[in-house]
DRENDO-1510 file (C-alpha; in Angstrom, 1 decimal, always signed):
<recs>
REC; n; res; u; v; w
REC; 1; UNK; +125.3; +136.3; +101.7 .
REC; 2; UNK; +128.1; +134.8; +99.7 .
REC; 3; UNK; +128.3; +133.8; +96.6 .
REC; 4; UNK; +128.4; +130.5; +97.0 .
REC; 5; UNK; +125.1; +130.4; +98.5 .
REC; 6; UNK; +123.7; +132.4; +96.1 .
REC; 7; UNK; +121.7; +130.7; +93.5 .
REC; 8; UNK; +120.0; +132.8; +90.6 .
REC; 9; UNK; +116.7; +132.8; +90.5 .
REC; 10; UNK; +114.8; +130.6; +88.5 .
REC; 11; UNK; +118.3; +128.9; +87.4 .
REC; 12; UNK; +118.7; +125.3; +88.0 .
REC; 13; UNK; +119.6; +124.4; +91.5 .
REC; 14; UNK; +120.8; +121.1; +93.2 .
REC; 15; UNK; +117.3; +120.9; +94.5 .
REC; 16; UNK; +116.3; +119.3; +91.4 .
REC; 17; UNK; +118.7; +116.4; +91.5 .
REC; 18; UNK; +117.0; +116.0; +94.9 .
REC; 19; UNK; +113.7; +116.0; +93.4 .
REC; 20; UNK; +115.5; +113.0; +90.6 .
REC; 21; UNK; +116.4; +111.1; +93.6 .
REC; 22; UNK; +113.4; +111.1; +95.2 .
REC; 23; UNK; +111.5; +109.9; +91.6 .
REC; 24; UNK; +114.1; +107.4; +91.8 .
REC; 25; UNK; +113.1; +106.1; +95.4 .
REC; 26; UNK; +109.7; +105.9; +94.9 .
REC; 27; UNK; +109.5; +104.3; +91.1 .
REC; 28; UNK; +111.8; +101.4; +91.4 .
REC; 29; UNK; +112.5; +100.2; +94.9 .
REC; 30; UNK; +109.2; +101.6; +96.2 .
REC; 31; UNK; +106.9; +100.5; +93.2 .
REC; 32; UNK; +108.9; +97.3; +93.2 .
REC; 33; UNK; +108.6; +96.6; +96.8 .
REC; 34; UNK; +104.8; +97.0; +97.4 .
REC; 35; UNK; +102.9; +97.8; +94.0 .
REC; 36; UNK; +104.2; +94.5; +92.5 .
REC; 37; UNK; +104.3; +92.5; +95.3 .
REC; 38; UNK; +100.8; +90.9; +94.7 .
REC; 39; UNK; +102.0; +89.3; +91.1 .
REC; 40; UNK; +104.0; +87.1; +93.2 .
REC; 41; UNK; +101.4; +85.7; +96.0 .
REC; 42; UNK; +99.5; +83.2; +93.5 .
REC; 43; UNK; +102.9; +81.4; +92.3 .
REC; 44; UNK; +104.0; +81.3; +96.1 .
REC; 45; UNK; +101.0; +79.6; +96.7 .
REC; 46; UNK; +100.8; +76.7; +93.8 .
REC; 47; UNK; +104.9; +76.2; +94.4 .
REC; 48; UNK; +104.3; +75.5; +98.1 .
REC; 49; UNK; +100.7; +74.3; +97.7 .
REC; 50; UNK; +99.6; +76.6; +100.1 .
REC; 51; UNK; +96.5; +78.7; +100.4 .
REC; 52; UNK; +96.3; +82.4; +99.1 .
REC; 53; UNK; +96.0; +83.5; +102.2 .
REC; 54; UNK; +99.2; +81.9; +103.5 .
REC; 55; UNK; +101.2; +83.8; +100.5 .
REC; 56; UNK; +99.2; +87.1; +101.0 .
REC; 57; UNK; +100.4; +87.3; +104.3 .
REC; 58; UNK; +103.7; +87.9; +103.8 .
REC; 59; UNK; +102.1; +91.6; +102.8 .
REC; 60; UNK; +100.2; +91.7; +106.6 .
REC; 61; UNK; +103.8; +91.0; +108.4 .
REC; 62; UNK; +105.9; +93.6; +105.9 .
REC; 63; UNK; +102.7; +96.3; +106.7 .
REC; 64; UNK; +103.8; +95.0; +110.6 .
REC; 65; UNK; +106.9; +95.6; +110.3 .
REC; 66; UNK; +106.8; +99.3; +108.8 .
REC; 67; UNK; +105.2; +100.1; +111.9 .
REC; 68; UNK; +107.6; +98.7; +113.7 .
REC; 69; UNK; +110.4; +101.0; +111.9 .
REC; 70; UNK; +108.7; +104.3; +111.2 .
REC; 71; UNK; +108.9; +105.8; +114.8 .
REC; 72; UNK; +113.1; +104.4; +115.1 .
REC; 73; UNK; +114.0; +105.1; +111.4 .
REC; 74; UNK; +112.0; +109.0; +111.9 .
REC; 75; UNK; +115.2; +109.7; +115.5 .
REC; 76; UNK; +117.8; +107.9; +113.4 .
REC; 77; UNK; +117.0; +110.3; +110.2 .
REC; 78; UNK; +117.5; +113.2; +112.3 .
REC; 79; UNK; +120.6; +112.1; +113.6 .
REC; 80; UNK; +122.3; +109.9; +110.7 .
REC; 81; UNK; +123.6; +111.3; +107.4 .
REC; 82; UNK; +120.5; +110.5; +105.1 .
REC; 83; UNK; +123.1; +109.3; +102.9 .
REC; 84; UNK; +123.8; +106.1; +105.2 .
REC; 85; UNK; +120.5; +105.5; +106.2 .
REC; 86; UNK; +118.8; +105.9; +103.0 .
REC; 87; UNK; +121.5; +103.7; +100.9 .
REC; 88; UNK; +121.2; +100.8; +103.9 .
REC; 89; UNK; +117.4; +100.8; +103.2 .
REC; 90; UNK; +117.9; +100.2; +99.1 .
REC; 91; UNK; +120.9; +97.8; +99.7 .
REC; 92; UNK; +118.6; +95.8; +102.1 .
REC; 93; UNK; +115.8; +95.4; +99.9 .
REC; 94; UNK; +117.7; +94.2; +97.1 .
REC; 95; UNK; +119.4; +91.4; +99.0 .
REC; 96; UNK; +116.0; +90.8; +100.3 .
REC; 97; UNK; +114.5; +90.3; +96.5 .
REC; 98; UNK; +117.6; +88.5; +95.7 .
REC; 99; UNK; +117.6; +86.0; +98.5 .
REC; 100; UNK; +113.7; +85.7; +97.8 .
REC; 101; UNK; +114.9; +84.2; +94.0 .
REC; 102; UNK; +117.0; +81.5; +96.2 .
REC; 103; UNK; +114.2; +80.7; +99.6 .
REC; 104; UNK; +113.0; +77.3; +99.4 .
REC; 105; UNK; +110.5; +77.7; +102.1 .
REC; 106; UNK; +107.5; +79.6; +102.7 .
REC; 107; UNK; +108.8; +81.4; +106.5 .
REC; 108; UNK; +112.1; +82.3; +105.0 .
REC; 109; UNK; +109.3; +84.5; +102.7 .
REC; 110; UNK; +108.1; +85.9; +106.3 .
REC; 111; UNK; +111.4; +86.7; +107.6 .
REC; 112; UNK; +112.4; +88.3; +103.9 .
REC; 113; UNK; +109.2; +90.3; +104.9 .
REC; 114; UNK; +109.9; +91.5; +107.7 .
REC; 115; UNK; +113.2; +92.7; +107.5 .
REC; 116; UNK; +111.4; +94.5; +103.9 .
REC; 117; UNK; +109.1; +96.3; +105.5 .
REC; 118; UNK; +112.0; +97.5; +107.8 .
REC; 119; UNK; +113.8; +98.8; +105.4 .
REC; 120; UNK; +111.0; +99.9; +102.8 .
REC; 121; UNK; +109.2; +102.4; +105.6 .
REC; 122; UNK; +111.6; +104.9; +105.5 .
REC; 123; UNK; +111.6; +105.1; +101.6 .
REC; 124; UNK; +108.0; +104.8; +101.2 .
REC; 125; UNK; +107.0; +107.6; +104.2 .
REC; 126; UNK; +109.6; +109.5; +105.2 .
REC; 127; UNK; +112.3; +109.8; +102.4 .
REC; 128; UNK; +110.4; +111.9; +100.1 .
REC; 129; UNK; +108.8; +114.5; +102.8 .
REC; 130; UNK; +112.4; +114.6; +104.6 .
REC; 131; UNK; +114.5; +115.5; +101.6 .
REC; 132; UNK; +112.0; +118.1; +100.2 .
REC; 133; UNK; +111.3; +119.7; +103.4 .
REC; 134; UNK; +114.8; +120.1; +103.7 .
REC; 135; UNK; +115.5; +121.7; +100.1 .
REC; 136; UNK; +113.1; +123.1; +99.2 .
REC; 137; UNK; +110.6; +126.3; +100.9 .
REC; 138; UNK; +108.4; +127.0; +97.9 .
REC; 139; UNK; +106.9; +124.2; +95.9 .
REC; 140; UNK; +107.3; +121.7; +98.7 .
REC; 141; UNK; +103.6; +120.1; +97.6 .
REC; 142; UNK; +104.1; +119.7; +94.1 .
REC; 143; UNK; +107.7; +118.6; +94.3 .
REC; 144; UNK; +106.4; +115.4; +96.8 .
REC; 145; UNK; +103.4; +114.8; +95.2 .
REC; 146; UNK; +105.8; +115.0; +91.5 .
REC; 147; UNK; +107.8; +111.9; +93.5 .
REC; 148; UNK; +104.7; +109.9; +94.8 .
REC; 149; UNK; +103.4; +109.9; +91.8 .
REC; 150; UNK; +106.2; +107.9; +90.9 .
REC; 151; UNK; +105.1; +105.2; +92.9 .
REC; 152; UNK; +102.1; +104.1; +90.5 .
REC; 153; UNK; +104.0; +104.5; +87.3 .
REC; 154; UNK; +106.8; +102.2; +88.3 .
REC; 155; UNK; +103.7; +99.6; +89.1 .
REC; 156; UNK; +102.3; +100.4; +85.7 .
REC; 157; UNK; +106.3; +99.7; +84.5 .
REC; 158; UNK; +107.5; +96.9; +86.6 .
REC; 159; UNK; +104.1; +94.8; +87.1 .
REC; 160; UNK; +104.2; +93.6; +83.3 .
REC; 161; UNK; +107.9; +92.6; +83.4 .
REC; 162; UNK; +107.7; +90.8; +86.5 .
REC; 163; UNK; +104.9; +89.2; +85.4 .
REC; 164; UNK; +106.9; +87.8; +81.8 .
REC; 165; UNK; +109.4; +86.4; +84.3 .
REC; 166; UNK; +106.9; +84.8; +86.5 .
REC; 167; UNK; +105.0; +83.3; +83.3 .
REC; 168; UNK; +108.0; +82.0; +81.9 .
REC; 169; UNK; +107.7; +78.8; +83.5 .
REC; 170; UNK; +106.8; +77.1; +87.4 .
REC; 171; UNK; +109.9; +78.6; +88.9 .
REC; 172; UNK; +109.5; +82.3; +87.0 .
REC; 173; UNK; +108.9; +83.6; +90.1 .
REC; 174; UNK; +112.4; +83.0; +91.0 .
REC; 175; UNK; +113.9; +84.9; +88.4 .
REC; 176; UNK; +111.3; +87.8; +88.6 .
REC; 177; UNK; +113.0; +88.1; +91.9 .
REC; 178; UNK; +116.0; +88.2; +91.4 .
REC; 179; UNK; +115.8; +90.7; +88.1 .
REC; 180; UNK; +113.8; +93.1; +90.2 .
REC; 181; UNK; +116.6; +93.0; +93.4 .
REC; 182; UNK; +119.2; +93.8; +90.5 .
REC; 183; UNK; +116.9; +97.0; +89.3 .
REC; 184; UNK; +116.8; +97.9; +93.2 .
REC; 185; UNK; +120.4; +98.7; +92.8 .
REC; 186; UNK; +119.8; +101.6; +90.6 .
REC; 187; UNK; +118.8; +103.6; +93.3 .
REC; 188; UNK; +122.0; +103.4; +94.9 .
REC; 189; UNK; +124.2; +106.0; +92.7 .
REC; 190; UNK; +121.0; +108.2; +93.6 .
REC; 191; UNK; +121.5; +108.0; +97.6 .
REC; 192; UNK; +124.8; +107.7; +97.8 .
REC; 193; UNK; +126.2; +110.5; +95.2 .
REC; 194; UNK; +123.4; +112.8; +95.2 .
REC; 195; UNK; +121.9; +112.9; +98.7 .
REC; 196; UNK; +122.4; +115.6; +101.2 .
REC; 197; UNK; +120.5; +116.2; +104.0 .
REC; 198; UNK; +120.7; +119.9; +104.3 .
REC; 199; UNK; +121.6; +122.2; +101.8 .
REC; 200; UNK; +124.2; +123.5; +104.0 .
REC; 201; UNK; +125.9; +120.4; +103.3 .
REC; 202; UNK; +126.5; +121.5; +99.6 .
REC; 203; UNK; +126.7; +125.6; +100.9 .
REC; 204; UNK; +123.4; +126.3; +99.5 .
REC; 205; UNK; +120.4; +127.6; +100.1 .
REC; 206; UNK; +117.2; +125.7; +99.8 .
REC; 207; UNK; +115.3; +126.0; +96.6 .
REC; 208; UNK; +113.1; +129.5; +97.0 .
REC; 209; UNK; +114.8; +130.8; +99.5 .
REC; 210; UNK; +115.1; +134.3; +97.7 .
REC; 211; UNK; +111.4; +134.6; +98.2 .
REC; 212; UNK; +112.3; +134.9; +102.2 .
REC; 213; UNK; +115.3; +137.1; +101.8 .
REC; 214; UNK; +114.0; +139.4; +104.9 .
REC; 215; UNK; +114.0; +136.3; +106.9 .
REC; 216; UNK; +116.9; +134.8; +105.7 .
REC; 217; UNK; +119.1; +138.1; +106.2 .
REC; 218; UNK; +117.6; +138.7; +109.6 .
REC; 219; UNK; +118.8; +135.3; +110.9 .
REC; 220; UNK; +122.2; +135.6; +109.6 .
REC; 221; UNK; +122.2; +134.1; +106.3 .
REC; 222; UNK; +119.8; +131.0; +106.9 .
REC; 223; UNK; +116.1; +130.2; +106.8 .
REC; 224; UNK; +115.3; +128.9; +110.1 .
REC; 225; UNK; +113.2; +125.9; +110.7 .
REC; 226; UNK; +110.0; +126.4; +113.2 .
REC; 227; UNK; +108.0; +124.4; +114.4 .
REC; 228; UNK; +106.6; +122.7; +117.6 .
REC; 229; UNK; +109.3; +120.3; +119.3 .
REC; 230; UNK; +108.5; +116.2; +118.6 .
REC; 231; UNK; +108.0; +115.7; +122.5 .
REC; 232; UNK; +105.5; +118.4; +122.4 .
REC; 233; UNK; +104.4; +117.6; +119.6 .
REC; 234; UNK; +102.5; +114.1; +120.2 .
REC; 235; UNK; +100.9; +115.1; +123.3 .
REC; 236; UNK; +98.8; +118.2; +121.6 .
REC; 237; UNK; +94.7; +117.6; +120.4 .
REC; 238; UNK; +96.4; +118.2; +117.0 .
REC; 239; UNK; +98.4; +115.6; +116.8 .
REC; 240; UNK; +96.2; +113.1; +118.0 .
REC; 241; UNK; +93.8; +114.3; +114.6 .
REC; 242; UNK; +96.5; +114.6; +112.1 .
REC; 243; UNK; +97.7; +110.8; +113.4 .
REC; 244; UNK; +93.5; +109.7; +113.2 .
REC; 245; UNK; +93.5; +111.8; +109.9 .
REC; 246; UNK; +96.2; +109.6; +108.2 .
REC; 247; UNK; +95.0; +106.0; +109.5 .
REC; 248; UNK; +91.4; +106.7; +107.9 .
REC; 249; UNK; +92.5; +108.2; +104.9 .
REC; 250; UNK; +95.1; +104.9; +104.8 .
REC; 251; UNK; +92.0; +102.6; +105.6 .
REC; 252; UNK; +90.0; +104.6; +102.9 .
REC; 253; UNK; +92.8; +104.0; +100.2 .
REC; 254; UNK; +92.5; +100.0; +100.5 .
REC; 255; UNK; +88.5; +100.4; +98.6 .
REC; 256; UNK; +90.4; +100.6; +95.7 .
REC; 257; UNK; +91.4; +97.0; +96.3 .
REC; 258; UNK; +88.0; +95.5; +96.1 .
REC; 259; UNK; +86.4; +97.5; +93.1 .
REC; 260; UNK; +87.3; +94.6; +90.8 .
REC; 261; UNK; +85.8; +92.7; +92.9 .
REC; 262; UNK; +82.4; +94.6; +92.9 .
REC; 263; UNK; +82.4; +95.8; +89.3 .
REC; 264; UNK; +82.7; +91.6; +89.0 .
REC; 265; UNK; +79.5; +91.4; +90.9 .
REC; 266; UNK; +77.9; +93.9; +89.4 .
REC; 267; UNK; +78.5; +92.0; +85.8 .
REC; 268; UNK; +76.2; +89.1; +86.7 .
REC; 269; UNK; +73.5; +92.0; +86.2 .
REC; 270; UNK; +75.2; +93.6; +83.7 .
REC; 271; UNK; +77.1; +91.8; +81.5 .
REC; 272; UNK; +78.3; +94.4; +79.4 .
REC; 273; UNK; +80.2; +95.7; +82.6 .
REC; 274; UNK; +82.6; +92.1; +83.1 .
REC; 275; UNK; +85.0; +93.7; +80.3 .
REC; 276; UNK; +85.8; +96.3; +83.0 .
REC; 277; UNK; +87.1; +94.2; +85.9 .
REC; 278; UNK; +90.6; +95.0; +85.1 .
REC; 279; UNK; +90.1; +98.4; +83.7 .
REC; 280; UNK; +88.5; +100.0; +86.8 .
REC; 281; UNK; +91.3; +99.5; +88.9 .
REC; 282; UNK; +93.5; +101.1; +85.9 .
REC; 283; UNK; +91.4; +103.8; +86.0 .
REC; 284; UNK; +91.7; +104.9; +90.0 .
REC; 285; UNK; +95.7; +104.3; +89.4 .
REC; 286; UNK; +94.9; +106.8; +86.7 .
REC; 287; UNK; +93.6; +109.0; +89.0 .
REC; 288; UNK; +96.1; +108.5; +92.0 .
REC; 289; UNK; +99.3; +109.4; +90.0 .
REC; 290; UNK; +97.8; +112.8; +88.4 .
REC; 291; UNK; +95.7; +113.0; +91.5 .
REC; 292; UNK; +99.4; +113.4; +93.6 .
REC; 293; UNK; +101.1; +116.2; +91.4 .
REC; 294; UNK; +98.0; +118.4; +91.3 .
REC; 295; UNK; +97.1; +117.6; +94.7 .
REC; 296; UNK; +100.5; +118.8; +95.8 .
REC; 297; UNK; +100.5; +122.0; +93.5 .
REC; 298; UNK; +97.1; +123.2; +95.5 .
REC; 299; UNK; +98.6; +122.5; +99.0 .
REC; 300; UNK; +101.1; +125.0; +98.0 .
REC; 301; UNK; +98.5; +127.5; +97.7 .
REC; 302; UNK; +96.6; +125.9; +100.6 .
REC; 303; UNK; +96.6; +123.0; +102.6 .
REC; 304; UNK; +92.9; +123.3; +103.3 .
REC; 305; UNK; +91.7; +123.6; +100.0 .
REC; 306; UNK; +94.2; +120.6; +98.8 .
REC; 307; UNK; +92.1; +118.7; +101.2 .
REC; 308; UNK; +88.8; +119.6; +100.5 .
REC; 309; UNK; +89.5; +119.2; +96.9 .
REC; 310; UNK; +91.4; +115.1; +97.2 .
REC; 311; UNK; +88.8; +113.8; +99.5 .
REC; 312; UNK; +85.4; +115.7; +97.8 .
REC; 313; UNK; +86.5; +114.1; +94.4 .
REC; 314; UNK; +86.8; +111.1; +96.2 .
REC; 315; UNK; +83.3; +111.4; +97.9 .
REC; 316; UNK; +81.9; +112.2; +94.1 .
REC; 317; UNK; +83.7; +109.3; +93.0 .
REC; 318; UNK; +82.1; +106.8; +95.5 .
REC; 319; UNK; +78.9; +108.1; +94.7 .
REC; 320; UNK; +78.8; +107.8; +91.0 .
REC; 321; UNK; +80.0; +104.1; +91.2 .
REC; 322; UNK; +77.7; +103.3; +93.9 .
REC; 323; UNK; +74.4; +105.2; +92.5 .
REC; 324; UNK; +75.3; +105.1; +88.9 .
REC; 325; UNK; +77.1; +101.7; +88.0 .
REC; 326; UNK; +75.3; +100.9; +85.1 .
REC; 327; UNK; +77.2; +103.4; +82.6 .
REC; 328; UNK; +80.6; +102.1; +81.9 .
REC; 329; UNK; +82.1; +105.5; +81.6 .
REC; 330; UNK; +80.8; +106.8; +84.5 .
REC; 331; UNK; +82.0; +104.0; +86.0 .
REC; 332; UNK; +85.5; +104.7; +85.2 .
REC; 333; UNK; +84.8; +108.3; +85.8 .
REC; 334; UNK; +84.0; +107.3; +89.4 .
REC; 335; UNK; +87.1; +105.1; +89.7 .
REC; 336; UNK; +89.6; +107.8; +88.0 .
REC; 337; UNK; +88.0; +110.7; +90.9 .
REC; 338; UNK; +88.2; +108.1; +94.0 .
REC; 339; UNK; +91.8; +108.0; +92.8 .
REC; 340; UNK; +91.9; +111.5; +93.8 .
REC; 341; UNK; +91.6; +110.8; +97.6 .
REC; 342; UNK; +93.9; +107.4; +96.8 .
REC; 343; UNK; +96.5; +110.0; +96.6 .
REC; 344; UNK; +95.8; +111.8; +99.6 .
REC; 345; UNK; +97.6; +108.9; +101.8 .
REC; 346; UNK; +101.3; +109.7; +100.6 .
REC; 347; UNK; +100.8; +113.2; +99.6 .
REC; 348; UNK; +97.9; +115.0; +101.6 .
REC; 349; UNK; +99.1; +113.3; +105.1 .
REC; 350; UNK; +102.8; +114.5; +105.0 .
REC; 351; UNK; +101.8; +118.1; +104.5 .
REC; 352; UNK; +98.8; +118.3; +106.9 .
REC; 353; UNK; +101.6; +116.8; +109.0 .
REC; 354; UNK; +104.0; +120.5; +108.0 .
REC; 355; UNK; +101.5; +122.7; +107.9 .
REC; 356; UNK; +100.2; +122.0; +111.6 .
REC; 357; UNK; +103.4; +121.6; +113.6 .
REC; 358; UNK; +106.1; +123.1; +111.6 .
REC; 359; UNK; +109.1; +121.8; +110.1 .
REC; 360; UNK; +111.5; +122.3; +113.2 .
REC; 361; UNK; +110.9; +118.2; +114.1 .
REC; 362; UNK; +109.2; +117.2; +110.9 .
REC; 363; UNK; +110.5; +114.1; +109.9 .
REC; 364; UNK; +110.4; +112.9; +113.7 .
REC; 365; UNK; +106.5; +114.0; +114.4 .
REC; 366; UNK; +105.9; +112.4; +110.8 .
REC; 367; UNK; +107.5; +108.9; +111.5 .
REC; 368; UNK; +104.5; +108.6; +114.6 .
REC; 369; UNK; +101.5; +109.6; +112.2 .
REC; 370; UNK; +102.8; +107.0; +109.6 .
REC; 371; UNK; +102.9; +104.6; +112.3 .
REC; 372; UNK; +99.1; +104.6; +112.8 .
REC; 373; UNK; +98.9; +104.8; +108.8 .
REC; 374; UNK; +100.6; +101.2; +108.8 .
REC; 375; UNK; +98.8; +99.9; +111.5 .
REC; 376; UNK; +95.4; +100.4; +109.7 .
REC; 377; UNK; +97.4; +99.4; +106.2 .
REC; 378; UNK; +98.0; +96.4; +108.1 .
REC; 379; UNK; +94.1; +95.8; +109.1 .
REC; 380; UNK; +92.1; +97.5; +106.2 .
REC; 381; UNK; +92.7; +94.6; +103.8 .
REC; 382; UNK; +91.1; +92.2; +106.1 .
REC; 383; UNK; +88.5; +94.4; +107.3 .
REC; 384; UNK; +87.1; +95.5; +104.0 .
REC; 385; UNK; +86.8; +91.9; +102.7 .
REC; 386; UNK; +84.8; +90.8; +105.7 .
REC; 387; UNK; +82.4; +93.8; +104.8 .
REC; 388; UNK; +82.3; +93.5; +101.2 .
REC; 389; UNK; +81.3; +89.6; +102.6 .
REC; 390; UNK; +78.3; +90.2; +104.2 .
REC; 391; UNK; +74.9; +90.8; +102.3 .
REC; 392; UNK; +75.0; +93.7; +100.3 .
REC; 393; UNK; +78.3; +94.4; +101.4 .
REC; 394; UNK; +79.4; +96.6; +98.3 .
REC; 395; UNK; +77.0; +99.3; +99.7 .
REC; 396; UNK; +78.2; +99.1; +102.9 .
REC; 397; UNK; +81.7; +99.5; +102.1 .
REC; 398; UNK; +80.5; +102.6; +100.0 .
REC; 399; UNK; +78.7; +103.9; +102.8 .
REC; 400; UNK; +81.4; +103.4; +105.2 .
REC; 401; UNK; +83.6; +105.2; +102.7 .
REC; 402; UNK; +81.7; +108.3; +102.7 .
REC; 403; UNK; +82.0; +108.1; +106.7 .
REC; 404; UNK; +85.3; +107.4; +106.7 .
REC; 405; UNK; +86.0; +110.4; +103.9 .
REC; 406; UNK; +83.7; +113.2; +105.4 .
REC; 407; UNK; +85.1; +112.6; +109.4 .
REC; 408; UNK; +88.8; +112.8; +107.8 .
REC; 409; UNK; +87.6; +116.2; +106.5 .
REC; 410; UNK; +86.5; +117.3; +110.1 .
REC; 411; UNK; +89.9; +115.9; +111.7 .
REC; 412; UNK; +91.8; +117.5; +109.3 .
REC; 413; UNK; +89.8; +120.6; +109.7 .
REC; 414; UNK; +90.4; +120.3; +113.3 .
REC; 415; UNK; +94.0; +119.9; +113.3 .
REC; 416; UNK; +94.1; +123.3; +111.1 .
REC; 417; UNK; +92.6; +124.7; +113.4 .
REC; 418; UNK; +94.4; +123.8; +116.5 .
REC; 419; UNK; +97.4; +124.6; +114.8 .
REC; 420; UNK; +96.9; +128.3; +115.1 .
REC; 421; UNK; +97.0; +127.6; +119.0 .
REC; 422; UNK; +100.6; +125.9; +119.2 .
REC; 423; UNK; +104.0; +127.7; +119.6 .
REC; 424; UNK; +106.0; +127.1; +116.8 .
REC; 425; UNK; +110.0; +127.8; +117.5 .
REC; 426; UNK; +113.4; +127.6; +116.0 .
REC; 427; UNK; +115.6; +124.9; +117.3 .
</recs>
């Protein structure tokens, strides 16, 4: 092994700037993108005098549209320096923001949308997995989970400044748009300068790679990547599991949209409780950006028990704010612990996704079980509000929760399982 593949251990290696880049993607044009696209839907609405619903949609067709993406941007990632593909997707959705500040109709918003959720799919889904998977072999979970977490603090940064700009008078919401398309660009010095899409590309190893020496010596210098090949892949039990896995854990995550709602409900009871509208849903973003870093810091010890441990504080949490409401703070408590299995969507589905086929066709095999993540993204909103509509719908919604929760932990189980059974090879 020469010495310019040789890194010391436990020195810095250009892993970390990797690791920078992907905090980068996911706090400002990923938090900017979708965490702070709902401060904008009420001023759409009163500038074009049109419903909520027409201005919330433009959320529905960017969802539709990252469908559309993930399977075509997953071949083109494996194919295209991540350097391109990754600085097209910032560039885009900063002209999109830009030409947003300028639209003087409501469909140029749905076209803007579209071509977002284009463009945002590959940052959001496949950006972070790909570039970690490809530098790193030891601390793969913490390292992605570190960079989703990003996602929620850039909301908790960028959702108070848009909101000065939008508040600043009727057209605000044309300069929050434009601001936030300028801050886009920061992520450009990040994909262009610092991303690699193989270590190889720099004449490194990846980051841990001294803890497979044998391996690495025994194939000549180089960790080989197993796995089971895409087009094998998506026909296997597993897949099918992993793919239902992520689109109810997706569908799961969107709760967290109506709690305001309910805690709101439950203050015509309990007045003491209508100070908390705001705070609850503070409280499972709380829990979603710690829930990511330690959730990706047991999946490194095991996938399993990351699992079992996202989605049963997530079935605790439901429970104390459906059985136990009445106490504020176990309120919050409840809220802060479903944030737990809030994180499992971005974190827990990407390396259920490694662990059962490998990392030979990752980002390919990954770009299809996103796809069915999106497609229930794109449904879930709409679905929970009609349940949370009908009588006693809160309950329900918790009820279907806990479903929804306990058969993810039997697909994911599943998957696990049927992973022992596939052929994992080098390419």
């Amino acid at each position: 092994m020469t010495s310019d593949n040789t890194i010391k251990k436990g020195g810095f290696h250009y892993a970390f700037l990797i690791v920078a880049t992907g905090i980068v993607i996911t706090c400002v044009p990923c938090a900017i993108v979708l965490s702070c696209a709902g401060i904008f839907f009420t001023p759409l609405a009163n500038y074009f005098g049109v419903p909520l619903a027409s201005a919330s949609m433009n959320f529905s067709i960017m969802s539709i549209a990252m469908m559309i993406s993930l399977p075509i941007a997953g071949r083109l990632m494996n194919k295209v320096d991540l350097r391109i593909v990754l600085s097209a997707c910032v560039a885009l959705c900063s002209a999109v923001l830009i030409f947003f500040s300028f639209a003087g109709a409501l469909w140029q918003f749905y076209v803007g949308n579209f071509i977002l959720g284009l463009a945002i799919a590959p940052l959001i889904y496949l950006s972070i997995p790909t570039l970690i998977n490809a530098w790193c072999v030891k601390r793969v979970g913490f390292f992605i989970g570190l960079c989703m977490a990003f996602t929620g603090i850039g909301g908790v940064i960028f959702n108070p400044l848009g909101t000065v700009f939008i508040q600043a008078g009727p057209e605000g919401w044309r300069t929050g748009y434009l601001v936030f398309g300028l801050i886009i660009l920061i992520a450009l010095p990040f994909t262009i300068f610092i991303v690699r899409s193989k270590p190889e590309n720099k004449g490194l190893m990846p980051y841990g790679y001294e803890d497979l020496a044998s391996q690495a010596q025994s194939d000549g210098g180089k960790i080989a990547e197993t796995g089971v090949p895409c087009g094998k892949a998506v026909k296997t039990a597993a897949f099918f599991a992993v793919a239902a896995f992520c689109g109810l854990i997706t569908l799961n995550q969107t709760v967290y949209q109506f709690l305001p709602s309910y805690v709101t409900s439950l203050s015509q009871s309990i007045p003491t409780l209508a100070a908390l509208t705001g705070v609850v849903a503070s409280a499972c973003m709380a829990g979603q950006a710690i829930g990511k870093v330690i959730l990706g810091a047991i999946n490194d010890k095991s996938v399993k028990g990351g699992m079992l441990f996202g989605i049963g504080f997530g079935i605790i949490g439901v429970l104390l704010m459906w059985i136990l409401p009445a106490q504020a703070i176990i309120l919050l408590v409840g809220s802060f612990m479903f944030g737990f299995v809030y994180a499992c969507t971005t974190v827990q589905s990407p390396l259920l996704t490694r662990s059962v086929f490998g990392t030979r066709d990752y980002t390919s095999i990954y770009s299809y079980v996103s796809m069915v993540g999106s497609i229930f993204s794109a449904i879930a909103a709409v679905f929970w509000g009609w349940i949370c509509g009908l009588p006693n719908g809160y309950s329900i919604m918790f009820i279907l929760s806990l479903v929804v929760m306990v058969a993810s932990i039997l697909l994911g189980m599943f998957a696990l399982h049927q992973s022992k059974k596939l052929e994992k090879t080098a390419e």
